[in-house]
N, C-alpha and C positions, 0 to 999 in steps of 0.2 A: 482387715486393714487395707485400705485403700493401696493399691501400689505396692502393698507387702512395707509399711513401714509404718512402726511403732511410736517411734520421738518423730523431734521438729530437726536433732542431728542426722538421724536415718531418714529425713526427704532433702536434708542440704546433700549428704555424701548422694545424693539419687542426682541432685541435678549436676553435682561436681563430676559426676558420670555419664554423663549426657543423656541421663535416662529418662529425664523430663521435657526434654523439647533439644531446642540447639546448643550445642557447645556454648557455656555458659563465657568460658576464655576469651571467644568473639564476639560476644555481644554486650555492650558498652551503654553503662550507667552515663546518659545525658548530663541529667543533674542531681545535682545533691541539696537538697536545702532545710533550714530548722523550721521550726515555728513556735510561737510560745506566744498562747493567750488566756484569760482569763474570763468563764464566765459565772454570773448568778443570775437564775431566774425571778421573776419576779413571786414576792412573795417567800422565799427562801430565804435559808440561813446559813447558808454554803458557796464559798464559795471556788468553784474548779478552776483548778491551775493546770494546764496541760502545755506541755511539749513532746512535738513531735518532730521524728526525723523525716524525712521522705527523698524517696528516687526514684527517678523517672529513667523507665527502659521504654522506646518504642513510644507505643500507645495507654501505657498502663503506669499509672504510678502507686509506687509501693511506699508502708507507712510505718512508722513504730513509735510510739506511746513510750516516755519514758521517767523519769524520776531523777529531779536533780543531782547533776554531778556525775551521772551516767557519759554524758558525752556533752563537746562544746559546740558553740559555732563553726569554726575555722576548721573541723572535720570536714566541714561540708565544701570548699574551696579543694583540700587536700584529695577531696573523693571522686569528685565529679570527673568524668571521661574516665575513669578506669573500667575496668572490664566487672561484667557481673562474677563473675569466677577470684577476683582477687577480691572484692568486698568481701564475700563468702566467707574469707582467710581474716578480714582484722579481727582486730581484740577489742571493737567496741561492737557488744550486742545491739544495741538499738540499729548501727548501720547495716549488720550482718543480717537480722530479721526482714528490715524495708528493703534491702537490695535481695532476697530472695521472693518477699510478697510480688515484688515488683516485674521481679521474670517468672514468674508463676500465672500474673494477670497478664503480662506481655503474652504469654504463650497460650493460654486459654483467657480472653477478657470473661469478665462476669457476662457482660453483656450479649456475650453470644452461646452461652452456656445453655443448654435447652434443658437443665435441673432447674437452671432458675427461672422465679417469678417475679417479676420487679411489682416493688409497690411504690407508688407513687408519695410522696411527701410532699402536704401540699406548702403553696406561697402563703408567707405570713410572717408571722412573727417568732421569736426563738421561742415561749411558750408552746405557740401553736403545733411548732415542728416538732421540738421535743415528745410533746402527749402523743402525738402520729409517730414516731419513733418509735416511743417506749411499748404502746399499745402494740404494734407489728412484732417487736424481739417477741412481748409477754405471749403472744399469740404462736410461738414457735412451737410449743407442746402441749398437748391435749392433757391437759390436769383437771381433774375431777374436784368438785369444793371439796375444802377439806386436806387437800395434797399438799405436804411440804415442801418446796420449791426452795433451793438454796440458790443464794444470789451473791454471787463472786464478783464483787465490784458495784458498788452500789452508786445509784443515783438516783435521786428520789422520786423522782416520775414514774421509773421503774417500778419502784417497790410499788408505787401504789397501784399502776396497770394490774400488776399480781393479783393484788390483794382484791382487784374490784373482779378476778375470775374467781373469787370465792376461795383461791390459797392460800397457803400461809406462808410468810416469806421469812426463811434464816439467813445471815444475814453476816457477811465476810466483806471486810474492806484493810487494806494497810494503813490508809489514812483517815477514815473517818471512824467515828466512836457509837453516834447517835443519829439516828435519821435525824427531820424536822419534825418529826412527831414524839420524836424520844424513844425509836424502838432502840433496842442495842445491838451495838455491830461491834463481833469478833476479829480479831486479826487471824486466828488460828483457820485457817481453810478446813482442816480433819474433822472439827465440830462440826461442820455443815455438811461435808462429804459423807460422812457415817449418818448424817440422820437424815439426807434429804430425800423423799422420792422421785426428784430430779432436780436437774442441777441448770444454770442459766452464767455462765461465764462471761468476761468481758474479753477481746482480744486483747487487752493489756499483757492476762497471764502467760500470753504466746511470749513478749517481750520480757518481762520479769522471768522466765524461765520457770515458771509454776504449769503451763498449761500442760506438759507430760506426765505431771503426779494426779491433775486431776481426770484426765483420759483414763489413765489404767485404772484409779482409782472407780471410775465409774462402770469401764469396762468387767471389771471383777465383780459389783454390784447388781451391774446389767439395770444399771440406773440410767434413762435417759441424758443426756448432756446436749444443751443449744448454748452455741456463742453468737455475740453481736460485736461485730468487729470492725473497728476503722483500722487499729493495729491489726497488721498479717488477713486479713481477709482472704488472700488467694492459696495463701499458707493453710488456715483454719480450713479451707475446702477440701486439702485434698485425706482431710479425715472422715468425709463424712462415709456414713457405712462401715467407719474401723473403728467404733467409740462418735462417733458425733455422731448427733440425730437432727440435728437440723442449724441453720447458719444465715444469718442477716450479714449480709456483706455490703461495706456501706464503704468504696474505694474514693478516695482523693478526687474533687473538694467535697469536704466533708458538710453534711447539714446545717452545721453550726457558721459555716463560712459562707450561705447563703439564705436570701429569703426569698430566691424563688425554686417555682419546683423543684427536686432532684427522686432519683431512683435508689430506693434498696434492692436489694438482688436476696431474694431468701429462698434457701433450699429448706427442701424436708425431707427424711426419710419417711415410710411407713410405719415408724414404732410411736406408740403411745405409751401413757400409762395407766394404768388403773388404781382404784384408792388404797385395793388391799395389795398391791406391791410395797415388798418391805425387804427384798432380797440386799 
């Protein structure tokens, strides 16, 4: 485990420690702000509703992904200048996850991380970026045709990136029931953790409070796991080699909010998989 730490509680109590960089006490959340928009690609049947929270420490800003009713606007006027170390402490998760992504990328950017490989996301259209996206996440783990690949958060691009590496894709979402092709999508996470030969996460589960059962979960498997993260990106990193095997980190502004170039930042570890892994 990266750092010696299991959960996403045991790397807050690390930086409330100063074990991560600077005393988190003195170093002051800029800003605080919401966002909330919707998209549908063309040719689809879905369409995403996303809010996010974000906070700006320094040079890095942190993000979280969340679910109506989770938190409001007017959080964000009430938050901004306080200290990274008192976000830490409220009792609204979305702002406690961004305000730690946030001084995790302050303190090491992606961009200077010599794990990562930035890939480029070309200029275009939201199709365009999307399929270069999803192609880059799908491309995270070495599955052999035939590999059951579970996908914790689905979006359709995704699923079909998979499916065009000859896998097969199981298929977990809170909100959605059926792709656009009518495959079926479970709510239950366990169905897909017990049968997948690797696993492909959304950083959403970092902010829902799911991404800890599916780490150990994989860890006890010794099933691969790659996330793709706008939520917690600098958070999701500091697992990699303790349960993550590899990490698209995709920080603040996000590809959806431009059409010209931008940067992912993907680690990998050296673990693969083979067809006949079934541990």
């Amino acid at each position: 485990m990266t750092g010696g730490v299991a959960t996403v509680a045991d790397l807050v109590a690390d930086v409330l420690a100063g074990r991560r960089g600077p005393d988190p006490a003195g170093v002051v959340a800029t800003s605080v702000f919401w966002v909330h928009h919707g998209t549908r690609l063309a040719g689809g049947n879905v369409t995403y509703r996303n809010q996010y929270l974000l906070v700006r420490v320094g040079t890095a800003f942190g993000a979280c992904a969340f679910e109506s009713g989770e938190a409001e606007p007017d959080v964000c006027a009430e938050a901004s200048g306080r200290s990274v170390a008192e976000l830490l402490r409220v009792d609204v998760a979305p702002l406690r996850i961004a305000a730690l992504d946030a001084y995790l990328g302050a303190v090491a950017p992606h961009r200077d991380d010599s794990r990562a490989t930035p890939v480029e996301l070309p200029t275009g259209t939201p199709e365009t970026r999307a399929a270069a996206r999803d192609a880059a996440v799908a491309g995270l783990l070495d599955v052999p045709p035939g590999a059951k690949v579970g996908l914790i958060g689905v979006v359709n691009p995704l699923v079909a990136a998979i499916r065009e590496r000859g896998a097969e894709p199981l298929l977990c979402d809170l909100n959605l029931r059926t792709t656009r092709w009518g495959d079926p999508v479970t709510p239950d996470m366990t169905e897909v953790l017990d049968a997948a030969d690797a696993i492909v996460a959304t950083g959403m589960t970092i902010g829902n409070g799911t991404f800890d059962t599916i780490l150990s979960r994989c860890r006890e498997r010794t099933v691969p796991l790659a996330v793709y993260a706008q939520t917690g990106a600098a958070v999701a990193r500091e697992f990699l080699g303790g349960g993550l095997t590899a990490l698209s980190a995709e920080p603040f502004p996000f590809s959806q909010f431009s059409a010209d170039a931008t940067a992912l930042h993907v680690y990998r570890t050296d673990r693969s998989i083979r067809k006949d892994d079934s541990s």
